[in-house]
Structure formats: C-alpha cells, structure tokens
PQR file with spaces between the fields and no chain letter, atoms N, CA, C, O and H, PARSE charges and radii, in Angstrom:
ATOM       1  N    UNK     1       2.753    2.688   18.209 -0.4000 1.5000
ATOM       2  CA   UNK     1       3.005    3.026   16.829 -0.0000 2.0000
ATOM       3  C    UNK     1       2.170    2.137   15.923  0.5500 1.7000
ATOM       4  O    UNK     1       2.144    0.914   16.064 -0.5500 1.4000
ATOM       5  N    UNK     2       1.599    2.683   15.138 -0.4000 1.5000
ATOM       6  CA   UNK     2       0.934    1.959   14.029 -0.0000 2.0000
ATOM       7  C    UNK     2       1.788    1.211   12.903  0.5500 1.7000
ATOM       8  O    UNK     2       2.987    1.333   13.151 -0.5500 1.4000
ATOM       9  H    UNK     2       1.621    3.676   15.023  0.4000 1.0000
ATOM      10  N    UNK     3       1.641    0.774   12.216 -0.4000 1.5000
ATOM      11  CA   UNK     3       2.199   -0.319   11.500 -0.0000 2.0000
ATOM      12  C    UNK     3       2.288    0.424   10.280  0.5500 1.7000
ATOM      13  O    UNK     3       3.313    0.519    9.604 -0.5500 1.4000
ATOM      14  H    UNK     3       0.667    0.675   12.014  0.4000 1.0000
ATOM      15  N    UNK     4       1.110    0.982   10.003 -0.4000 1.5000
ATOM      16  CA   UNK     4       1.267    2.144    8.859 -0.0000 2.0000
ATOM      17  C    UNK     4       2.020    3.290    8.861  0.5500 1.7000
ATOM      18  O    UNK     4       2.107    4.093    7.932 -0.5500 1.4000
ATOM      19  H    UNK     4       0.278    0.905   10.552  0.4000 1.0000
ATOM      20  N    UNK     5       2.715    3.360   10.232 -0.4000 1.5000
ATOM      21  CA   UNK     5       3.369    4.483    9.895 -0.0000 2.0000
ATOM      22  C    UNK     5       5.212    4.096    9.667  0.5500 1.7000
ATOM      23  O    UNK     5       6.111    4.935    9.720 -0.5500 1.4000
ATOM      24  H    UNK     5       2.644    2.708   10.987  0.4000 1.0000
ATOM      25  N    UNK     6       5.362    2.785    9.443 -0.4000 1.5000
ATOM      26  CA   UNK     6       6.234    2.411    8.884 -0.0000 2.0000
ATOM      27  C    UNK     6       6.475    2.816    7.219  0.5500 1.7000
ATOM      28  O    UNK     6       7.582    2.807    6.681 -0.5500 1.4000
ATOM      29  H    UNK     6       4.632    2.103    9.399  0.4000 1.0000
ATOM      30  N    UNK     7       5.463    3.094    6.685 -0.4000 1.5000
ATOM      31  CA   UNK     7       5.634    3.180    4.917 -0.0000 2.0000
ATOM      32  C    UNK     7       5.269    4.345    4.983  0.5500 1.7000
ATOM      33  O    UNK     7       4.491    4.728    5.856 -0.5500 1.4000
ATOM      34  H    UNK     7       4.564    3.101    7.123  0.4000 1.0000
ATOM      35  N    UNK     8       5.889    5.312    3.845 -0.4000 1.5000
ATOM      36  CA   UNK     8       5.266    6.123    3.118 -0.0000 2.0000
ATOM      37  C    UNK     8       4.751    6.131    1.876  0.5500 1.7000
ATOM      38  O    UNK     8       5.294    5.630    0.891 -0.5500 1.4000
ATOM      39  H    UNK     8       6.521    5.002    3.135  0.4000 1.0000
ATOM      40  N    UNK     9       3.723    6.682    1.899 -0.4000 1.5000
ATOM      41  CA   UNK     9       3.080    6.430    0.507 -0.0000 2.0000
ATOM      42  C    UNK     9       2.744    8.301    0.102  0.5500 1.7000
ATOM      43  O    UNK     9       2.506    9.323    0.746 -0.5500 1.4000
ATOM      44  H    UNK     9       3.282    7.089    2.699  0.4000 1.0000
ATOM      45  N    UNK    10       2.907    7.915   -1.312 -0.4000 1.5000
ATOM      46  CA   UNK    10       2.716    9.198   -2.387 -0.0000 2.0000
ATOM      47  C    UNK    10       2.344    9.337   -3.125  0.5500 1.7000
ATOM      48  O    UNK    10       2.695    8.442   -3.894 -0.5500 1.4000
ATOM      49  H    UNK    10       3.100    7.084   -1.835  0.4000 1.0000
ATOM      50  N    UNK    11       1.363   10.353   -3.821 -0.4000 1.5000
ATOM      51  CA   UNK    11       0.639   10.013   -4.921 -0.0000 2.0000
ATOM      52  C    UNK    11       1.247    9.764   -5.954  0.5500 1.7000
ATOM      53  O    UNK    11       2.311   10.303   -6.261 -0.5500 1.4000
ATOM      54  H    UNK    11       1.078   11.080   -3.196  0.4000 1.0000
ATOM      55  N    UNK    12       0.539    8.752   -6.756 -0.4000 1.5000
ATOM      56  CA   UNK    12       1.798    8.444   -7.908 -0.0000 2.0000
ATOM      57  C    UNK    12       0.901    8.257   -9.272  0.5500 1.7000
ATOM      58  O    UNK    12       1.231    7.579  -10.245 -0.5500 1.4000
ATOM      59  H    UNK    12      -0.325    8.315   -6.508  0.4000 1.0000
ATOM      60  N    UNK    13      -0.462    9.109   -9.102 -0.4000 1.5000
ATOM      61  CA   UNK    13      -1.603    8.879  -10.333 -0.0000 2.0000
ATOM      62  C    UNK    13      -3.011    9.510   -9.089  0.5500 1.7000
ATOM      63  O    UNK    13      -3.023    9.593   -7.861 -0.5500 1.4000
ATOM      64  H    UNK    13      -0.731    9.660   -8.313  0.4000 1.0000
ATOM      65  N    UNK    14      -4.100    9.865  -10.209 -0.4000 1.5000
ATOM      66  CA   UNK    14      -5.428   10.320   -9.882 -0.0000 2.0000
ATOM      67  C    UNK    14      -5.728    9.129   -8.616  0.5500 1.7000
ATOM      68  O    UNK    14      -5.988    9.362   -7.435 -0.5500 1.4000
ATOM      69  H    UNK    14      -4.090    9.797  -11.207  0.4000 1.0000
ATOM      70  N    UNK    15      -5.612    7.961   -9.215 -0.4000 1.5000
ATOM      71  CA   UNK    15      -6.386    6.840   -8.537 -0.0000 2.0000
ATOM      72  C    UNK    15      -5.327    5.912   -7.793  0.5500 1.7000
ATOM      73  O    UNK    15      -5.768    4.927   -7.200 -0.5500 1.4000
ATOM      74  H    UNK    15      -5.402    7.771  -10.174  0.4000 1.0000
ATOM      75  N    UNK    16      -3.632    6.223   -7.785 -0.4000 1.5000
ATOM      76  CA   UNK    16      -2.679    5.293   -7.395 -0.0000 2.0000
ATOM      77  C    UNK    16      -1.861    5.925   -6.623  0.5500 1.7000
ATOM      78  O    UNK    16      -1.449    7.026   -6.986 -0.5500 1.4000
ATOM      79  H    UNK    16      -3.274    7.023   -8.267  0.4000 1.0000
ATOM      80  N    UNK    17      -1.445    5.363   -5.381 -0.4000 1.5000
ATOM      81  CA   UNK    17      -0.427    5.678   -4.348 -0.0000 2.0000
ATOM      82  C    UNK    17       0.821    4.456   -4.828  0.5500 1.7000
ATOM      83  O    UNK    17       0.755    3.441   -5.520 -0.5500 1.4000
ATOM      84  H    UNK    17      -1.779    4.468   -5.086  0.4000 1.0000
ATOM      85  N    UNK    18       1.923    5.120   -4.093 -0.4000 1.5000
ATOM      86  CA   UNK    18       3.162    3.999   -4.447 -0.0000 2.0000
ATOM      87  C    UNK    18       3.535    4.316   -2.721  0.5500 1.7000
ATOM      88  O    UNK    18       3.720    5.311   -2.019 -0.5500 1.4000
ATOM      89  H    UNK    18       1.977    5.945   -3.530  0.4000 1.0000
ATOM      90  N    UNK    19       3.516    2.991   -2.567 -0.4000 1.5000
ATOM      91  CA   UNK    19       4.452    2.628   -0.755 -0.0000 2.0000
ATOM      92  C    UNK    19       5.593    2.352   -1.145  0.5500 1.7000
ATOM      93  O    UNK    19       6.054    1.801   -2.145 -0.5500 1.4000
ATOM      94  H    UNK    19       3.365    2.183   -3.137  0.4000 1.0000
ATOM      95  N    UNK    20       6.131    2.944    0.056 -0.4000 1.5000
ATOM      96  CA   UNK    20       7.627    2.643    0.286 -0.0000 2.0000
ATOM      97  C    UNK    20       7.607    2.321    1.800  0.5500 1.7000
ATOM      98  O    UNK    20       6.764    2.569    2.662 -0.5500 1.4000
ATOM      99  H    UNK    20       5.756    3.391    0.868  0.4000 1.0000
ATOM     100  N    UNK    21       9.011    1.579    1.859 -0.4000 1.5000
ATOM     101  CA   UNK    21       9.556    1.729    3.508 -0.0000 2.0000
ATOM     102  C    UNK    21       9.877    2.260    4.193  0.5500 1.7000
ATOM     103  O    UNK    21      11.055    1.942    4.033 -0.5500 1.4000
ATOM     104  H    UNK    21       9.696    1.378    1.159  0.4000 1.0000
ATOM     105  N    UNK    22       9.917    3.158    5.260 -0.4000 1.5000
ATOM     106  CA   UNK    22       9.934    4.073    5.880 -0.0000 2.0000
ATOM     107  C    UNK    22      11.763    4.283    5.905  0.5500 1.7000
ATOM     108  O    UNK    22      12.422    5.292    5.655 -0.5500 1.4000
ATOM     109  H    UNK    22       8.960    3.416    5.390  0.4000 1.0000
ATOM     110  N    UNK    23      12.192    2.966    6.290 -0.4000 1.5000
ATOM     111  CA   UNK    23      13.342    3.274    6.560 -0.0000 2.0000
ATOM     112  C    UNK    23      14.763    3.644    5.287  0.5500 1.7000
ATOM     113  O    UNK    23      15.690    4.452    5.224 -0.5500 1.4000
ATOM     114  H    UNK    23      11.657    2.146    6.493  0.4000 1.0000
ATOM     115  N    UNK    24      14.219    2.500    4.417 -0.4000 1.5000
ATOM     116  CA   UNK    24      14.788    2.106    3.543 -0.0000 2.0000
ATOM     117  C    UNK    24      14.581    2.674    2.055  0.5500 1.7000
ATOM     118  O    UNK    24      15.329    2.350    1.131 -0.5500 1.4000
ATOM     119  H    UNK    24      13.466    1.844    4.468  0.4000 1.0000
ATOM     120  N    UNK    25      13.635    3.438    1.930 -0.4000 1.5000
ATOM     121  CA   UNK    25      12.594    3.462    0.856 -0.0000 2.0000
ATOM     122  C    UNK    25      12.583    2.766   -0.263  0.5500 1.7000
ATOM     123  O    UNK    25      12.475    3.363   -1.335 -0.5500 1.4000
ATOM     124  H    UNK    25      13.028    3.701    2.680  0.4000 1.0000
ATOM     125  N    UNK    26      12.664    1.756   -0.225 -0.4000 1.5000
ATOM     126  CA   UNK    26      12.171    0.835   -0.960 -0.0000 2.0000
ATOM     127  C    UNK    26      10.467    0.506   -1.639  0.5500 1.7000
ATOM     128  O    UNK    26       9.474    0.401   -0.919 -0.5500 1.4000
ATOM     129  H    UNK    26      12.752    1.271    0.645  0.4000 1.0000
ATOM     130  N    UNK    27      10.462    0.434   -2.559 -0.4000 1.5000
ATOM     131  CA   UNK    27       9.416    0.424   -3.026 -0.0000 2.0000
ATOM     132  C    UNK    27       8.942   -1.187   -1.949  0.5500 1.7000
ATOM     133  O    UNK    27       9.662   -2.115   -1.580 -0.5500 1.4000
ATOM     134  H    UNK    27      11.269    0.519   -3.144  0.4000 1.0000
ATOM     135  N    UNK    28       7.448   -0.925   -1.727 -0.4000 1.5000
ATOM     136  CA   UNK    28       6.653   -1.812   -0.778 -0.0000 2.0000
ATOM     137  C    UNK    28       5.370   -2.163   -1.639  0.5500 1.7000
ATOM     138  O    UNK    28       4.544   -3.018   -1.323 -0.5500 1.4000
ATOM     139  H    UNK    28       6.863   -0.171   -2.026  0.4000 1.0000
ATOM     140  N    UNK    29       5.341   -1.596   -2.452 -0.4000 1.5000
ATOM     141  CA   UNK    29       4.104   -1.726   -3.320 -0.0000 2.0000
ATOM     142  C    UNK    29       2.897   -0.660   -3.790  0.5500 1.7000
ATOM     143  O    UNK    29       3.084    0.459   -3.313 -0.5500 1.4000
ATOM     144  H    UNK    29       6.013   -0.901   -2.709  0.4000 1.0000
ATOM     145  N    UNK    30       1.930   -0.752   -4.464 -0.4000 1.5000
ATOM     146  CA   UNK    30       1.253    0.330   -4.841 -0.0000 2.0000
ATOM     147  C    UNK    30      -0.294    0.226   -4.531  0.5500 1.7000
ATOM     148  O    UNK    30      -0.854   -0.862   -4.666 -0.5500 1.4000
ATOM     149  H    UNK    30       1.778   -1.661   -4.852  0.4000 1.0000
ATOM     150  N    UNK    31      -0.885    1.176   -4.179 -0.4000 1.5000
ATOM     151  CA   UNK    31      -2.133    1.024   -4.129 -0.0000 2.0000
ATOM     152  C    UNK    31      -3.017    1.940   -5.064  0.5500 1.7000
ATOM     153  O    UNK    31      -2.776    3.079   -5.463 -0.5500 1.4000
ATOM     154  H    UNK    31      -0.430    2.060   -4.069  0.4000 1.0000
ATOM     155  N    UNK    32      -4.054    1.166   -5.292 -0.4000 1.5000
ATOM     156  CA   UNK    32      -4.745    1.779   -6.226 -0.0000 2.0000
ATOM     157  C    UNK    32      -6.617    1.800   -6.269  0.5500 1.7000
ATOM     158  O    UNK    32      -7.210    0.722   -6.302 -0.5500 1.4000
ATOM     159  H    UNK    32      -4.250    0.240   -4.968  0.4000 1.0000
ATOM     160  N    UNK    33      -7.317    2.993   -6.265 -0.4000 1.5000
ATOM     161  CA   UNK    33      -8.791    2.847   -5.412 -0.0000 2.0000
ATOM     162  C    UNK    33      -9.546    2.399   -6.478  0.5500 1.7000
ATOM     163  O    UNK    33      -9.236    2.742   -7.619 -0.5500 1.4000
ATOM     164  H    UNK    33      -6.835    3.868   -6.238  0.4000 1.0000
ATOM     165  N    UNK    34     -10.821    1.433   -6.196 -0.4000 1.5000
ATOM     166  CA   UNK    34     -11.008    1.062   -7.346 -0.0000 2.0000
ATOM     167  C    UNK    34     -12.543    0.839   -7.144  0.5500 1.7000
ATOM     168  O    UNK    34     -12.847    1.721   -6.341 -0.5500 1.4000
ATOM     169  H    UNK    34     -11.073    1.154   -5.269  0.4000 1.0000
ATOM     170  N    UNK    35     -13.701    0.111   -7.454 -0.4000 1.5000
ATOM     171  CA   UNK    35     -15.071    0.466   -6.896 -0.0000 2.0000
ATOM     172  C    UNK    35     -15.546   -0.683   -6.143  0.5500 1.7000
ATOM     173  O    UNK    35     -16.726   -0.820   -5.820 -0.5500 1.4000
ATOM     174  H    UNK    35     -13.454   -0.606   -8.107  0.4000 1.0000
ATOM     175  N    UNK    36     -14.578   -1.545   -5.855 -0.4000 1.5000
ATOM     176  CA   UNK    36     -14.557   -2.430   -4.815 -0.0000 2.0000
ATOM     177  C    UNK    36     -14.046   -2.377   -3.374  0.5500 1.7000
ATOM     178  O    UNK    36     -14.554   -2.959   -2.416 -0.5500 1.4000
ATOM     179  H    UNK    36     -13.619   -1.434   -6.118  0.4000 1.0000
ATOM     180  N    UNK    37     -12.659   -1.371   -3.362 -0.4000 1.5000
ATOM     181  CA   UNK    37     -12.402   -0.510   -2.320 -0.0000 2.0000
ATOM     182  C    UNK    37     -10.805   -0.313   -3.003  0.5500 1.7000
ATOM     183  O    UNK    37     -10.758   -0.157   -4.224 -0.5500 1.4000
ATOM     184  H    UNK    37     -12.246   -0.898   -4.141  0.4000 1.0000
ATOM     185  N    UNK    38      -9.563   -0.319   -2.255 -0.4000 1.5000
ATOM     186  CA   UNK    38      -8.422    0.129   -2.253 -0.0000 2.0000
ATOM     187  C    UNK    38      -7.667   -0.945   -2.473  0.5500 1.7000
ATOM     188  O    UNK    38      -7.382   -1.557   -1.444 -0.5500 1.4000
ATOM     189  H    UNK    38      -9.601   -0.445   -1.263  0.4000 1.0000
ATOM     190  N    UNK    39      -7.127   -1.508   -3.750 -0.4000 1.5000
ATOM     191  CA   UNK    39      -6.721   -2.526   -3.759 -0.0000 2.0000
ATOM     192  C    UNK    39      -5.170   -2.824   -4.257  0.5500 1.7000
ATOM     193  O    UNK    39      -4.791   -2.349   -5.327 -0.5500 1.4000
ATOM     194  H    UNK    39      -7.359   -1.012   -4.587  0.4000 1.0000
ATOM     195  N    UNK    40      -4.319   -3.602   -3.467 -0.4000 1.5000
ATOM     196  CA   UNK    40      -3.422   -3.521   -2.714 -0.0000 2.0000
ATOM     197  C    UNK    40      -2.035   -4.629   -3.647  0.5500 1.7000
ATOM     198  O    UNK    40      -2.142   -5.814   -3.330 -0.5500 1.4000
ATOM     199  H    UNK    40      -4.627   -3.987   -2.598  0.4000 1.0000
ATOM     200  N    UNK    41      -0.961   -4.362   -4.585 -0.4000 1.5000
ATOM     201  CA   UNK    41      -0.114   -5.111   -5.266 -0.0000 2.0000
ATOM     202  C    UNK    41       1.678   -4.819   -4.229  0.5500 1.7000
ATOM     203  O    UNK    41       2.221   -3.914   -3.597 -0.5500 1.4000
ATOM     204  H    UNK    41      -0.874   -3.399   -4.842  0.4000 1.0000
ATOM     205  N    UNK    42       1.887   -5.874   -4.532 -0.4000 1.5000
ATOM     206  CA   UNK    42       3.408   -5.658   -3.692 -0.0000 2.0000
ATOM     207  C    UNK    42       4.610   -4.740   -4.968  0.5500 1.7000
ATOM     208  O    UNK    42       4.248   -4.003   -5.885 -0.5500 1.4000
ATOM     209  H    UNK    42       1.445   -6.609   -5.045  0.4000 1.0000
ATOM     210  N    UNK    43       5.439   -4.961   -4.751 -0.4000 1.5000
ATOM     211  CA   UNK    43       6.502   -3.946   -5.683 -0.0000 2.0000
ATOM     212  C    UNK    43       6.399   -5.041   -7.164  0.5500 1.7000
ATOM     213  O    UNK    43       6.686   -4.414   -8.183 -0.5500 1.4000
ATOM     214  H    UNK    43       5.732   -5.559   -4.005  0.4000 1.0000
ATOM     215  N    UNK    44       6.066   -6.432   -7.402 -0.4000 1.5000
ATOM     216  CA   UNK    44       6.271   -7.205   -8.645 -0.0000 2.0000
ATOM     217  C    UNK    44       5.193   -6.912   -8.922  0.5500 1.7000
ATOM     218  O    UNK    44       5.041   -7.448  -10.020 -0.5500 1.4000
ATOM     219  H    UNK    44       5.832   -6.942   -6.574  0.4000 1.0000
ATOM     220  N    UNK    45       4.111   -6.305   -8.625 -0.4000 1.5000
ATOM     221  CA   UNK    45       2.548   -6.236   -8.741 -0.0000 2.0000
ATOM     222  C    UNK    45       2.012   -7.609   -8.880  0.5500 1.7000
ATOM     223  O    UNK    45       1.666   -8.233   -9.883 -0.5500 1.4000
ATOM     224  H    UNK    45       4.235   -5.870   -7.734  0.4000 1.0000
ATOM     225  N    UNK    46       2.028   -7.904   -7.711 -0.4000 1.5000
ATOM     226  CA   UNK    46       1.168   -9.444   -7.690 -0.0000 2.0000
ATOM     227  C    UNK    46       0.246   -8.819   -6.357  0.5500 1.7000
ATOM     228  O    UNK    46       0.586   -8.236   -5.327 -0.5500 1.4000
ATOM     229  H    UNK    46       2.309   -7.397   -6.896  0.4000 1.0000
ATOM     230  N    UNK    47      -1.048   -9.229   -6.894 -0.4000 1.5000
ATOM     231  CA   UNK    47      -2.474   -8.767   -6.033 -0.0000 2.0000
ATOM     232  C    UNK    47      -2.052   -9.316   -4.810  0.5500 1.7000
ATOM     233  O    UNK    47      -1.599  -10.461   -4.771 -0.5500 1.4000
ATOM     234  H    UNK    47      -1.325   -9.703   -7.730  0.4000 1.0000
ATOM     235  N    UNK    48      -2.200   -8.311   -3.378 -0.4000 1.5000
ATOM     236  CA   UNK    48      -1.813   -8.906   -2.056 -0.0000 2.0000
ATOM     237  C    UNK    48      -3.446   -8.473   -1.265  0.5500 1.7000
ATOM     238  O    UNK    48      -3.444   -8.381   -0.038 -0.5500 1.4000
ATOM     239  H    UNK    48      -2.567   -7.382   -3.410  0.4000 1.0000
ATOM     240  N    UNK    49      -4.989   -8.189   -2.156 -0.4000 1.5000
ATOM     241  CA   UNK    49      -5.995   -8.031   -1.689 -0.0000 2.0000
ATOM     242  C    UNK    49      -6.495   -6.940   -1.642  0.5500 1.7000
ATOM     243  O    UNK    49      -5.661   -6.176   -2.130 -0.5500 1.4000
ATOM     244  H    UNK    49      -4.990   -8.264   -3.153  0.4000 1.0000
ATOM     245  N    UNK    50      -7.665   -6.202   -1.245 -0.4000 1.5000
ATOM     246  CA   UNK    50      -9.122   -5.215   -1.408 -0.0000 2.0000
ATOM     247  C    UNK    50      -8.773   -4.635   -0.207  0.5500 1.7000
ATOM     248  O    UNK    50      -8.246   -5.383    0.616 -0.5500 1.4000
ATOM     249  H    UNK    50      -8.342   -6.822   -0.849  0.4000 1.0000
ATOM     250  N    UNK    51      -8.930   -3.565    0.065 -0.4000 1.5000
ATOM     251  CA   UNK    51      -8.924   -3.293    1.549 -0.0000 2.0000
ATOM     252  C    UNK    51     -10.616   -1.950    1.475  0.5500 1.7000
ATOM     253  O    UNK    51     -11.451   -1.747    0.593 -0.5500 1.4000
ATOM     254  H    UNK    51      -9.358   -2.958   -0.604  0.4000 1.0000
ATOM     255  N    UNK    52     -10.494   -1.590    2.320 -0.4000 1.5000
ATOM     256  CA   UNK    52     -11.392   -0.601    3.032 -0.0000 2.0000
ATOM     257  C    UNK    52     -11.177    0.948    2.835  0.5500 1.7000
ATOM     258  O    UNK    52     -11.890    1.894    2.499 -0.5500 1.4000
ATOM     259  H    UNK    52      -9.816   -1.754    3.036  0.4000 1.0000
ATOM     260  N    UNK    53      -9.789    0.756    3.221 -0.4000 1.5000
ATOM     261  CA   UNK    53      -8.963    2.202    2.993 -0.0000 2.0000
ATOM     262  C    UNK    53      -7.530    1.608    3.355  0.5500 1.7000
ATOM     263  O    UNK    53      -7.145    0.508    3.753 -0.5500 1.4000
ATOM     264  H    UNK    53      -9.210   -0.012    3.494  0.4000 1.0000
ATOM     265  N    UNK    54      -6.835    2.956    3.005 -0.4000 1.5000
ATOM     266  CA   UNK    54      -5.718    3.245    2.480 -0.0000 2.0000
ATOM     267  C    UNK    54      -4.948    2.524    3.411  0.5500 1.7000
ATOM     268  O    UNK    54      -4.073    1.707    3.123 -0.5500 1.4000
ATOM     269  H    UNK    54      -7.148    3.849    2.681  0.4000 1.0000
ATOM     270  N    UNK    55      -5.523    3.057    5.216 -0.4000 1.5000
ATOM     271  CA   UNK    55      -4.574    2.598    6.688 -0.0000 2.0000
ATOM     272  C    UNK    55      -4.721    1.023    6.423  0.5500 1.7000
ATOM     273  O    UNK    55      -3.665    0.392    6.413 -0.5500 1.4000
ATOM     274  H    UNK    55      -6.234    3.720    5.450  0.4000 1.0000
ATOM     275  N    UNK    56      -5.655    0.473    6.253 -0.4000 1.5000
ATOM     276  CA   UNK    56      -6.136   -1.153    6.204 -0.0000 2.0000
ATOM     277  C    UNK    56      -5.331   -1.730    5.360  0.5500 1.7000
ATOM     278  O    UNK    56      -4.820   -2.779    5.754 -0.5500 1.4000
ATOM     279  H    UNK    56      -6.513    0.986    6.262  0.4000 1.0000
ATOM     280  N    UNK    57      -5.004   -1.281    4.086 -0.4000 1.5000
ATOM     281  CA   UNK    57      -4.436   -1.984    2.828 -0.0000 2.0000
ATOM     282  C    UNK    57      -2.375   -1.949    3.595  0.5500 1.7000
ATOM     283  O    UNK    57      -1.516   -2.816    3.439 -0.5500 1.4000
ATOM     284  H    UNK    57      -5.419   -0.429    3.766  0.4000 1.0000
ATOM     285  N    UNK    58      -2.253   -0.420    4.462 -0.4000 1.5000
ATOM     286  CA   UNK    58      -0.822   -0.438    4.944 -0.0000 2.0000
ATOM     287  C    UNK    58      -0.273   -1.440    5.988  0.5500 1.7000
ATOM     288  O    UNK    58       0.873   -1.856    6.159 -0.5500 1.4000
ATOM     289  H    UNK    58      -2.951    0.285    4.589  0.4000 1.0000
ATOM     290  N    UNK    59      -1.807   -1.790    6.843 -0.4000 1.5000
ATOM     291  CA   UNK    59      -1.605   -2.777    7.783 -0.0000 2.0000
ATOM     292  C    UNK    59      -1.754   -4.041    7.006  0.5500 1.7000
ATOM     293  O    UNK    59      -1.413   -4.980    7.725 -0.5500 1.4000
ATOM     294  H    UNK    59      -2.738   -1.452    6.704  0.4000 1.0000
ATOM     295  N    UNK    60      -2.115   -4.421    5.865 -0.4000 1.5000
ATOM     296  CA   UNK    60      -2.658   -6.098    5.243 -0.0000 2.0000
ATOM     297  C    UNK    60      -0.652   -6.024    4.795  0.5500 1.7000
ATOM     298  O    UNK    60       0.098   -6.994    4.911 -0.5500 1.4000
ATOM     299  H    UNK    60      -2.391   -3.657    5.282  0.4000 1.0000
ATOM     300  N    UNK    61      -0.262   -4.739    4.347 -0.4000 1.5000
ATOM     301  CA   UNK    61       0.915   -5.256    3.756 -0.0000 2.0000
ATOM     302  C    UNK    61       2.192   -5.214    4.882  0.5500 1.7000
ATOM     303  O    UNK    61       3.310   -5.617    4.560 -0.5500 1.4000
ATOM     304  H    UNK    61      -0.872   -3.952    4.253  0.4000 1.0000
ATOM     305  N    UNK    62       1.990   -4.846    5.818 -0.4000 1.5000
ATOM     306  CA   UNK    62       2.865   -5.273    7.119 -0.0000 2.0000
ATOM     307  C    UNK    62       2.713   -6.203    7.211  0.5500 1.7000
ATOM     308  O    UNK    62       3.810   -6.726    7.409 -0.5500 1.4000
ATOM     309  H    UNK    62       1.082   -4.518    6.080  0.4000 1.0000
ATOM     310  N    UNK    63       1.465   -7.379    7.196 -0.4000 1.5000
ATOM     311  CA   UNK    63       1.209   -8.275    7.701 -0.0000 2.0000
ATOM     312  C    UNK    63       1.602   -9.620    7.018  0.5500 1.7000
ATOM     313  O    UNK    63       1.590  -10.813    7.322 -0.5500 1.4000
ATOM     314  H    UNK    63       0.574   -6.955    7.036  0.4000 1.0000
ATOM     315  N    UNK    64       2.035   -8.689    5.717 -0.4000 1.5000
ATOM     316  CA   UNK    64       2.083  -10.131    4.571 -0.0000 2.0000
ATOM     317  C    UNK    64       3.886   -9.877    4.511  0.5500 1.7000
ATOM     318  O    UNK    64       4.394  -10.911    4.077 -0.5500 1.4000
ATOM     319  H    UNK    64       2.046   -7.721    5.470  0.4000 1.0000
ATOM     320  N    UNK    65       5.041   -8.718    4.848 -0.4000 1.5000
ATOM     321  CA   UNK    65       6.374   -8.636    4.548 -0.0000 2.0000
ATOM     322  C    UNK    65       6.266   -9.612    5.660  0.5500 1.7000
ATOM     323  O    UNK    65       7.277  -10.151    6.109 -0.5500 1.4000
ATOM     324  H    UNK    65       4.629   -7.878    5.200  0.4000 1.0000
C-alpha cells in the first residue's frame, strides 16, 4: 500500500487540492501547483515544502504526521 493512498484529496480551486485522512477525514492539509512544482501546507497552513507532484507532496506529508 502506498502511503498516499491513506489521504484523499479533492479539488478545492483551479490550482488547489485539500487532503484529508482517509480514515478520519480530517483535514491533512492543502496543496497547491505553483511554477516551482506542487507545494505542500499542513491544515494551519504552515509550508511543509515543494514537491514534484501531487503522489510526492502525499508521501512528504505522511512523512512529516
């Protein structure tokens, strides 16, 4: 199982996804694409980093709960 497939995420704007927890749905944080790559805030929106894509930014935030 992937780590990303713990959250769901949904569009929540042109350019912004909102994660949740799979189990719980709890907000997990939001992502948002930007011209540096996909960059990645927890639910207080405090920057948790840039990712590559969308799967990368779901695994940086497994890695940081």
């Amino acid at each position: 199982m992937s780590h990303a497939q713990l959250f769901i995420v949904s569009v929540s704007g042109p350019i912004c996804w909102e994660v949740r927890h799979d189990v719980t749905f709890e907000l997990a944080g939001l992502i948002r694409r930007t011209p540096r790559g996909f960059s990645l805030t927890d639910e207080n929106a405090s920057p948790l980093g840039v990712f590559g894509s969308i799967a990368s930014a779901l695994e940086g935030l497994y890695e940081l709960a």
